[in-house]
C-alpha positions in Angstrom: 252.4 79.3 -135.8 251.6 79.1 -132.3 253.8 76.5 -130.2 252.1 73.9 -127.9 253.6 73.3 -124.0 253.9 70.0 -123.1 251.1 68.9 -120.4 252.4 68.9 -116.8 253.0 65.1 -114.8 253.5 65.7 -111.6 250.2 65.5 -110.7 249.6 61.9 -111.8 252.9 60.9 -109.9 251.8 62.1 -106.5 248.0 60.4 -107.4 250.2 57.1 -107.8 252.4 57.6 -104.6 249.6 58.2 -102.9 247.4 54.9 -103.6 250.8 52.8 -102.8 250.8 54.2 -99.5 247.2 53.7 -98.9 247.6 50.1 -100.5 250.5 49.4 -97.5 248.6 51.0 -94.8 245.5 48.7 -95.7 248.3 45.7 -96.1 249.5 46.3 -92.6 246.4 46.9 -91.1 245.5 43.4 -92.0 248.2 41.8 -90.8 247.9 43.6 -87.4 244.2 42.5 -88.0 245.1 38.6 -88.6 247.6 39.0 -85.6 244.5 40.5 -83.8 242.3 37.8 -84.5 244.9 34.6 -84.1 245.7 35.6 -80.4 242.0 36.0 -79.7 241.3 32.3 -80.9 244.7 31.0 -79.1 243.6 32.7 -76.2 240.2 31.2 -76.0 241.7 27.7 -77.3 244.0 28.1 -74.0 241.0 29.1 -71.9 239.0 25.9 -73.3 242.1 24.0 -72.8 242.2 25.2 -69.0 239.2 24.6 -68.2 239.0 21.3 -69.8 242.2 20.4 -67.6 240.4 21.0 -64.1 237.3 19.0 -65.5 239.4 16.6 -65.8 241.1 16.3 -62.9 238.4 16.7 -61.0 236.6 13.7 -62.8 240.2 11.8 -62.5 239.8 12.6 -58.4 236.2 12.1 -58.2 236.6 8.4 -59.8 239.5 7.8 -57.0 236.3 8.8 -54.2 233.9 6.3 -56.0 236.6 3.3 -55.8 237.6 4.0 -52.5 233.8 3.8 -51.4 233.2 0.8 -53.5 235.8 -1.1 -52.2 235.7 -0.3 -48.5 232.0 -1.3 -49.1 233.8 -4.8 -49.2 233.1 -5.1 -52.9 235.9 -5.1 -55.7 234.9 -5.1 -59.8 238.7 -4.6 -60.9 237.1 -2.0 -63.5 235.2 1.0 -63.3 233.3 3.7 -64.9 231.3 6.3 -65.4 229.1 7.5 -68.4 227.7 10.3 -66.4 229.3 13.8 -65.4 231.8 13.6 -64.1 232.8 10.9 -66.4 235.8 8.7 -66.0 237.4 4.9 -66.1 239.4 3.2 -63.2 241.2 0.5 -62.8 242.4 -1.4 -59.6 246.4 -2.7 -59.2 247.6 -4.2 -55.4 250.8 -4.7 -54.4 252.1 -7.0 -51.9 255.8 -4.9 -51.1 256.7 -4.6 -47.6 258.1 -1.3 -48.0 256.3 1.6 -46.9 257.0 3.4 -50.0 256.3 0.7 -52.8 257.2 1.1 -55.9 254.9 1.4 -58.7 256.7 -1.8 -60.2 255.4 -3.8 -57.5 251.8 -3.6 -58.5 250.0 -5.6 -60.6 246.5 -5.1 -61.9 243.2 -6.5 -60.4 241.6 -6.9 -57.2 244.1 -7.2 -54.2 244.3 -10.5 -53.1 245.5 -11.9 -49.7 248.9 -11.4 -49.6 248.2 -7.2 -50.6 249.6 -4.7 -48.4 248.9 -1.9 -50.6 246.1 -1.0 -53.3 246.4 1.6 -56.1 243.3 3.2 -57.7 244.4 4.3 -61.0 241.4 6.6 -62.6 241.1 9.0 -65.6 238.8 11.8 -65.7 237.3 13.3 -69.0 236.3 16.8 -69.2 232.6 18.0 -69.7 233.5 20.5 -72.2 236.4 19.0 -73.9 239.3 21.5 -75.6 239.2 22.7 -79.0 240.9 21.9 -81.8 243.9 21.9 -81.4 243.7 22.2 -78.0 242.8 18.8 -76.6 245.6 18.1 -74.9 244.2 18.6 -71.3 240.4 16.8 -72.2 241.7 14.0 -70.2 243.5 13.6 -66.9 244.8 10.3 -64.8 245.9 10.0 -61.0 247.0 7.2 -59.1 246.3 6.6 -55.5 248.2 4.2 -53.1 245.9 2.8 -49.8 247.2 0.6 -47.2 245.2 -2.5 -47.9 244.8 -5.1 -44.8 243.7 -8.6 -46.6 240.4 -11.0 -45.8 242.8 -13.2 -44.2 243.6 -10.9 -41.1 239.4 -10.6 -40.5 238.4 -13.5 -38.6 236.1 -12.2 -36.0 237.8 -11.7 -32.7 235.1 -14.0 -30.4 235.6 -15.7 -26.9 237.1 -15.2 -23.4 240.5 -15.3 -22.2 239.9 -18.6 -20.8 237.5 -21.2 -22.0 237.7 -24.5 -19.8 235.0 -27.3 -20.8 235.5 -29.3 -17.9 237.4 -29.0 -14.7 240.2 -26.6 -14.5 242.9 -26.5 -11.8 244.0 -24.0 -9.1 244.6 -19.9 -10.7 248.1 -19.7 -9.0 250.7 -17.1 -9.2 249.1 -16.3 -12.9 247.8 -12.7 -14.0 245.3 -11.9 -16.8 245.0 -9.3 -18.3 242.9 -7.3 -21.0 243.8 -4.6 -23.9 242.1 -2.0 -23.8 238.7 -2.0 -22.0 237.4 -5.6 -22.0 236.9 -7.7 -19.8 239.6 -10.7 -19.6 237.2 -13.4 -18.5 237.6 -17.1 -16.9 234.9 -19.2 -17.7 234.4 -22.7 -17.6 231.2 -24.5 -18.3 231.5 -27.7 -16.3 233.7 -27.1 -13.1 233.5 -30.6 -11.0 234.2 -29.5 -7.6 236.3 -25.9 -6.9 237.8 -23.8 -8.7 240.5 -22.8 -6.1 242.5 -18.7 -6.7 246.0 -18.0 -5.3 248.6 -15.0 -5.4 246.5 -14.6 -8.6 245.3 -11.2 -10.7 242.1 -11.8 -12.9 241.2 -8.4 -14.4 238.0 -9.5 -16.0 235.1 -11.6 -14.4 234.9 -15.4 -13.5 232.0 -17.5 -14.4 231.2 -21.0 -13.5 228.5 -22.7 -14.9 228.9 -25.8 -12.3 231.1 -25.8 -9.1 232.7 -23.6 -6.4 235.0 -21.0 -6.7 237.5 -20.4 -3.6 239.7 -17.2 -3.6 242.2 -17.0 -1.3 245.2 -15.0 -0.2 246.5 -12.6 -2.8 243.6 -13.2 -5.2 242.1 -10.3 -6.9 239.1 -10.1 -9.7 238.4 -7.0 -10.7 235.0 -8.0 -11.8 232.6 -9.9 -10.6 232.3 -13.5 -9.8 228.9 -16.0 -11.0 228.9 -19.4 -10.0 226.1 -22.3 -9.6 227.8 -23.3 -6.5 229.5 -21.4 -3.8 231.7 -18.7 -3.5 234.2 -19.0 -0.3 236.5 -16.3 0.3 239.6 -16.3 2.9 243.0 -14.9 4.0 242.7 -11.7 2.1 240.9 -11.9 -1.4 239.5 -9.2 -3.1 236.7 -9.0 -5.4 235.8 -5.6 -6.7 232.8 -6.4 -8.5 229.3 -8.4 -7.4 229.1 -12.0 -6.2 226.4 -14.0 -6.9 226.3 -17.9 -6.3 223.4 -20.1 -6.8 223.8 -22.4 -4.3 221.0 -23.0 -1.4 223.3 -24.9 1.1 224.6 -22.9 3.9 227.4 -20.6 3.2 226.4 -20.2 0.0 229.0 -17.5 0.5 231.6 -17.0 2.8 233.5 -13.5 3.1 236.0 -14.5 5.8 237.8 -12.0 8.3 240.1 -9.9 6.2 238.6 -10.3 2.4 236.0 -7.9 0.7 233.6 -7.3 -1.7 233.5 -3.9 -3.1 230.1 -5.0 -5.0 227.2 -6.5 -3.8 226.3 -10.4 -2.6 223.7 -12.4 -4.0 223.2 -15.9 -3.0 220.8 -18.6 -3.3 220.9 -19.5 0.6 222.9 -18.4 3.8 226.0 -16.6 3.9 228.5 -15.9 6.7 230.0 -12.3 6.5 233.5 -11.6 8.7 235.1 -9.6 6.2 233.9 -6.5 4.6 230.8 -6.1 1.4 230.6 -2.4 0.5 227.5 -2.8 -1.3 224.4 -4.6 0.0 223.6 -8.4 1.2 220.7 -10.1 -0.4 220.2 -14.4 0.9 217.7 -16.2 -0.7 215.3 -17.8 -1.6 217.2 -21.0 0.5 216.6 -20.5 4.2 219.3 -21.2 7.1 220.9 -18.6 9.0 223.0 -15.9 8.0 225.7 -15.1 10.1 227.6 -11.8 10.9 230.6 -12.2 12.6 232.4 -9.5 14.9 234.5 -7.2 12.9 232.3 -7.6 9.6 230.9 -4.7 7.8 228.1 -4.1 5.3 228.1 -0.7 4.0 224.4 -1.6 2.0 221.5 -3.5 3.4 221.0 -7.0 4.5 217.5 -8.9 3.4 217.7 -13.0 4.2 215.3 -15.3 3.7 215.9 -17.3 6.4 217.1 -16.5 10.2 219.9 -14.3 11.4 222.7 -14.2 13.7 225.0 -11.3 15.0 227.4 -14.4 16.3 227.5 -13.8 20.1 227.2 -9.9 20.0 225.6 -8.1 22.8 221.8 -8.0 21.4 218.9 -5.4 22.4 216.8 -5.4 23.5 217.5 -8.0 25.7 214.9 -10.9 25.8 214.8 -13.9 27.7 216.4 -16.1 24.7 218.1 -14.6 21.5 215.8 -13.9 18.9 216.2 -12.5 15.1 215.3 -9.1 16.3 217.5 -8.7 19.1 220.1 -10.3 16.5 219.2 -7.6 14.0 219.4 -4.8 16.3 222.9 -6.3 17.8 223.9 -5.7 14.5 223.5 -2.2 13.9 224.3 -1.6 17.5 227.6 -3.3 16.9 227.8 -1.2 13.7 228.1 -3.7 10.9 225.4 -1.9 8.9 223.6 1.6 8.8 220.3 0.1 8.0 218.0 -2.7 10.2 218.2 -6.0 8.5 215.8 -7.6 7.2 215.2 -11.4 7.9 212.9 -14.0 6.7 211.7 -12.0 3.9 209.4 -14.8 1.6 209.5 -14.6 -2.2 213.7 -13.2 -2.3 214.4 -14.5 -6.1 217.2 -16.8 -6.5 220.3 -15.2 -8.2 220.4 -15.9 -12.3 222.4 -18.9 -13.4 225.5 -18.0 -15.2 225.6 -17.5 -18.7 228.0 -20.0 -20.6 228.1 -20.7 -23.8 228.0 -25.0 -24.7 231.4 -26.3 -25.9 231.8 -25.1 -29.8 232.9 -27.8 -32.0 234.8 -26.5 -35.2 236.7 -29.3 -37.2 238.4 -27.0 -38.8 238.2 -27.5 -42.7 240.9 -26.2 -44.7 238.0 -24.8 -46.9 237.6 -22.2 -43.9 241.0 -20.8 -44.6 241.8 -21.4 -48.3 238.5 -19.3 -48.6 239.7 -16.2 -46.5 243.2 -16.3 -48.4 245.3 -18.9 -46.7 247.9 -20.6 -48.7 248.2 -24.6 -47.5 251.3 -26.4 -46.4 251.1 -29.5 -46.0 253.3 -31.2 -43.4 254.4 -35.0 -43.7 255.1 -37.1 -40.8 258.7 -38.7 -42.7 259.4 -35.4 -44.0 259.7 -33.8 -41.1 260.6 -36.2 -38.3 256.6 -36.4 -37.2 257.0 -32.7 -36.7 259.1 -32.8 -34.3 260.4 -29.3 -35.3 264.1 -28.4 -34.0 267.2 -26.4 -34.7 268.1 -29.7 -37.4 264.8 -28.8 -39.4 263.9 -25.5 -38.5 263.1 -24.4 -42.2 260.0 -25.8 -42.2 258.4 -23.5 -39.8 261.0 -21.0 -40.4 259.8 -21.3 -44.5 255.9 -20.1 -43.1 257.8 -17.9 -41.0 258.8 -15.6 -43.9 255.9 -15.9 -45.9 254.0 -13.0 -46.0 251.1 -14.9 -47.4 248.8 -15.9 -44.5 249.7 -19.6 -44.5 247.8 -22.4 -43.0 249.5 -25.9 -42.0 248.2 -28.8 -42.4 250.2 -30.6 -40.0 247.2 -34.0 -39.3 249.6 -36.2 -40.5 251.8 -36.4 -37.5 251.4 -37.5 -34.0 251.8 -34.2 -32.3 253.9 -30.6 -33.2 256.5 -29.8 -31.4 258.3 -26.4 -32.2 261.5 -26.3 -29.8 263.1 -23.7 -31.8 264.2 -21.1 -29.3 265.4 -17.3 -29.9 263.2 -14.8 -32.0 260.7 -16.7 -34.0 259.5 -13.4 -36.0 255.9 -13.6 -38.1 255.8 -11.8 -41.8 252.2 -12.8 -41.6 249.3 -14.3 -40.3 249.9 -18.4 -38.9 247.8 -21.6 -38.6 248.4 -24.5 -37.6 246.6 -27.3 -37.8 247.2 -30.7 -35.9 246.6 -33.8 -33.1 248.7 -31.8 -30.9 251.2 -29.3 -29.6 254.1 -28.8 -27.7 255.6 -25.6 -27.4 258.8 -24.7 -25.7 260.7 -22.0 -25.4 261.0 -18.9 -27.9 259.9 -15.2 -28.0 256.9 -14.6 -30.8 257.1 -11.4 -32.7 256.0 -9.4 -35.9 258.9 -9.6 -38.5 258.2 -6.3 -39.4 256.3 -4.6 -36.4 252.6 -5.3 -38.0 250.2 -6.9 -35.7 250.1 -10.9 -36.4 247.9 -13.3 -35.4 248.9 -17.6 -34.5 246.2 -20.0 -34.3 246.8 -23.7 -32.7 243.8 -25.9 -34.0 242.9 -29.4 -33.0 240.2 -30.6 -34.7 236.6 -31.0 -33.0 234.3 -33.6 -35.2 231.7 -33.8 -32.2 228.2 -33.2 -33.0 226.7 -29.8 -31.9 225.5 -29.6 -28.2 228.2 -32.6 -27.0 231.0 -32.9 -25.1 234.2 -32.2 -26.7 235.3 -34.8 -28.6 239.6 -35.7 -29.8 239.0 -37.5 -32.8 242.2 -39.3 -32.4 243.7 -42.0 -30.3 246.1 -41.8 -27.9 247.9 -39.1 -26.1 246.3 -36.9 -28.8 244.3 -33.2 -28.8 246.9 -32.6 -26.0 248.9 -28.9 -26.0 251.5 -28.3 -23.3 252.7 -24.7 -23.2 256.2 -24.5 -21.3 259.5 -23.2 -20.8 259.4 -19.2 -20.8 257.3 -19.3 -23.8 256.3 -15.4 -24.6 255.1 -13.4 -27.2 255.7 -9.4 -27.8 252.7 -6.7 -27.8 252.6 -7.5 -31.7 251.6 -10.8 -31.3 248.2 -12.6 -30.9 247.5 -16.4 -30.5 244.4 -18.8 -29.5 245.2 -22.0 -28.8 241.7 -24.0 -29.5 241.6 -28.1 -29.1 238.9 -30.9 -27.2 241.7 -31.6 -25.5 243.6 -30.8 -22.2 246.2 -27.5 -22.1 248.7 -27.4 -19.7 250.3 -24.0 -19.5 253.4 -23.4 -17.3 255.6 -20.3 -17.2 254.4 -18.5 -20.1 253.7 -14.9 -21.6 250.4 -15.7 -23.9 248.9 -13.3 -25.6 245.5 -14.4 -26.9 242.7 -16.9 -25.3 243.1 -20.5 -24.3 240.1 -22.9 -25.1 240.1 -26.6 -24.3 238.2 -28.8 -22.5 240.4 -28.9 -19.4 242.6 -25.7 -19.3 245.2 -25.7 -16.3 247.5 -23.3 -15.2 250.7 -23.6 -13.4 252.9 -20.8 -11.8 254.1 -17.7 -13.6 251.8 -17.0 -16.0 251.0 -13.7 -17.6 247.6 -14.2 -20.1 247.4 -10.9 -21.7 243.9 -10.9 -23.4 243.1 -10.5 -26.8 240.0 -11.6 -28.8 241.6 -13.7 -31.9 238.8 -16.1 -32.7 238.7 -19.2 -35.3 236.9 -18.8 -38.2 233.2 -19.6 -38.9 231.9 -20.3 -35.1 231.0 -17.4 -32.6 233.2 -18.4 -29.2 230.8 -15.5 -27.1 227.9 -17.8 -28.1 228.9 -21.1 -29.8 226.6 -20.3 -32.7 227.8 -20.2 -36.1 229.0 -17.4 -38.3 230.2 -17.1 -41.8 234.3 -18.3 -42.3 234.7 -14.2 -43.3 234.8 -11.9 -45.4 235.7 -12.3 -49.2 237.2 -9.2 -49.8 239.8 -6.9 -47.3 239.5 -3.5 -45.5 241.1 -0.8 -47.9 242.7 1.6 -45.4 244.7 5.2 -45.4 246.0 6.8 -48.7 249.5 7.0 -48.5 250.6 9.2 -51.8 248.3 10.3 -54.9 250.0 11.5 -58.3 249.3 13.3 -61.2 250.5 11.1 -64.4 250.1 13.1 -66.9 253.0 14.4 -68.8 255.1 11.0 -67.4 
């Protein structure tokens, strides 16, 4: 019997080994695959996610532009936003912290209202191509933006000149006024009766007198020009460095005396006597006369008169029988008083244009004008407060405006008069007006409480019609405002004092304009110019102008942040 072997099996083992290890292989070739594939999709997630995040910024940044633009347009909606690309939604906060720095609890939302000192544009941006799933974190993106922010109430338009004087005015002695900046620091007066008489006196601007004479004298200097109806008569060493033009027909219709000059030219309406020195030319007319020119005078331009003219005694050529104009002319030149022949009775010479004044501007002053621009009204009582007789004993009721950095407005009608005889530092946090029959001001230095430029306004009330004479609309001593006592104000400080009423200014440093009907100077003076205006009337023009603007000026970012992540 044959035997059988048993079959071999080691063959079917390795088969079996062999399919586990491909089985593993395959098992970790699809994990690597898996890993493969999960870090490609994070890494495009993270590149959606990026991209989505600068989209969004920008759109955040880009909704900041729009505000900004919006609301320095003068316009303010509180809300905003956009449906187009870039897309985003802002919001408007103010704050009305004193700090340079303010902190973000200080704001509160909505438009910026007059006491705001700072404005916050708080905008989120939304991407274009938002994140994917999962990776949406970054589809949106929100800054904040802090402006300076000056309010409605500090935009009255600046209007007038440095002096406005209805009526008469009294003698410019020992007082100097002068501009900021560029301007000119004018003195004008619309119905000087008589002369307007100029003393040891600096005007750095231009006088102009609708009626009257104006008579500079020793140590009087304009450094413009000088426009009168009447005459202009000049002695003991004034200087005018501008033109000179007076309207007057009667002979001198200007007098430079021995020792004065004009570095301009002379225009007059009739005559004029010459002694001193015109660097410019001399034009007489159309009002005949003689004109004279004295020994020791000098015109550096040419001299046309429409009338006769005299060389005052000088040795004339040729020589005729009897003086004539032409050997008057020629003993001119000869003498050397001009380069250039004169000319005399010259028909047709134009007579010099009137000055340009504006008519007295009534403004009664409604509180309406400054409620409306942001004011906040005090009212003042006459028992309350000793008929505003304002003193060291009751000092907290101006000193309670003082502090207030709301623009404040005072309705002070009630009393007789307001007398503020505080003394020391009397230091504004914001803008000041007061309204009343009267003022007397003492001593004290005005300054900003916290180095920002302030303005003070002094109203009496005006209920005249348009085109009259001022008129006080109370009785008594009333619409008066004396200004005394080494009253001054700091380079931060502007004030107009505005009533139909006399001012009476003594030993004072003013900054700001002076308009009354009858403004008078005394000694020591020092009116430094500035433009500060009353709201709703035009003092260049008397003509009327809207009470302001409703909204402020947004100004210079001071900080932006990212808020995202806190």
């Amino acid at each position: 019997m044959r035997n059988r072997r048993p079959a071999p099996t080691s063959g079917r083992a390795e088969d079996g080994s062999a399919l586990l290890s491909v089985i593993g292989l395959m098992a970790v070739l699809a994990i690597i695959a898996v890993a493969i594939s999960g870090a490609t999709v994070r890494g495009l997630g993270y590149s959606t996610a990026t991209r989505a995040g600068v989209q969004a910024q920008s759109a955040a940044l880009a909704g900041v532009d729009a505000v900004q633009a919006a609301m320095s347009g003068g316009t303010c909606a509180g809300s905003y936003a956009s449906s187009l690309t870039p897309q985003y939604s802002a919001i408007v906060k103010y704050s009305a912290s004193t700090d340079p720095s303010p902190s973000l609890a200080s704001f509160s939302t909505g438009c910026p209202g007059s006491s705001a000192r700072y404005v916050m544009i708080q905008s989120t941006g939304y991407a274009a191509a938002p994140g994917g799933a999962g990776f949406s974190g970054q589809n949106a993106a929100t800054v904040q933006a802090i402006f300076t922010y000056t309010s409605a109430a500090s935009a009255i338009a600046g209007t007038g000149s440095a002096i406005y004087s209805y009526g008469s005015s009294n003698n410019l002695n020992s007082i100097s006024v002068v501009p900021v900046g560029t301007i000119d620091a004018n003195i004008v007066i619309y119905n000087q009766n008589g002369t307007l008489t100029c003393q040891n006196s600096t005007i750095n601007g231009n006088v102009i007198l609708s009626q009257g004479n104006f008579s500079p004298s020793g140590g009087c200097v304009v450094t413009g020009s000088v426009s009168v109806a009447g005459t202009v008569a000049m002695t003991s060493g004034a200087l005018i460095k501008g033109n000179v033009s007076a309207g007057a027909a009667s002979s001198p219709s200007v007098s430079v005396e021995q020792g004065t000059t004009v570095q301009g030219n002379v225009v007059a309406g009739g005559p004029v006597r010459v002694a001193g020195t015109v660097q410019g030319n001399v034009t007489a007319g159309p009002g005949t006369g003689t004109s004279t020119f004295t020994s020791g005078s000098k015109v550096n331009g040419k001299i046309v008169v429409s009338g006769d003219i005299s060389a005052d005694g000088a040795a004339r050529c040729p020589s005729p029988a009897t003086w004539n104009n032409a050997g008057d002319a020629c003993a001119i030149v000869q003498r050397g008083t001009t380069p250039t022949l004169p000319v005399y009775q010259v028909p047709g010479i134009v007579a010099p244009q009137a000055p340009s004044v504006p008519a007295w501007s009534h403004y009664s002053s409604p509180i309406s004008d400054w409620t409306s621009l942001g004011y906040r009204l005090v009212t003042w009582s006459s028992s309350a407060t000793g008929d505003c007789n304002i003193g060291s004993w009751n000092a907290s009721y101006f000193t309670s405006a003082l502090t207030s950095t709301v623009p404040t407005v005072i309705d002070a009608t009630a009393c007789s008069q307001v007398t503020l005889q505080l003394g020391g530092s009397l230091k504004l946090s914001s803008d000041i007006a007061i309204i009343a029959r009267g003022f007397s001001l003492g001593p004290g230095n005005y300054d900003s409480a916290d180095g920002s430029a302030r303005s003070l306004r002094l109203i009496v009330p005006d209920n005249g019609a348009a085109g009259s004479a001022p008129s006080c609309p109370y009785t008594g001593n009333a619409c008066h405002v004396n200004i005394y006592g080494a009253l001054t104000m700091t380079s931060k400080i502007a004030a107009i004092v505005y009533t139909p009423g006399a001012i009476d200014n003594t030993n004072t440093t003013w900054r700001g304009q002076l308009y009354g009907k009858n403004v008078n100077t005394g000694q020591n003076i020092t009116l430094t110019y500035l433009p500060v205006g009353i709201p709703s009337i035009n003092l260049d023009t008397g003509s009327s102008i809207p009470a302001g603007p409703t909204s402020g000026v947004i100004g210079t970012r001071v900080s932006i942040r990212d808020t995202n992540g806190g």
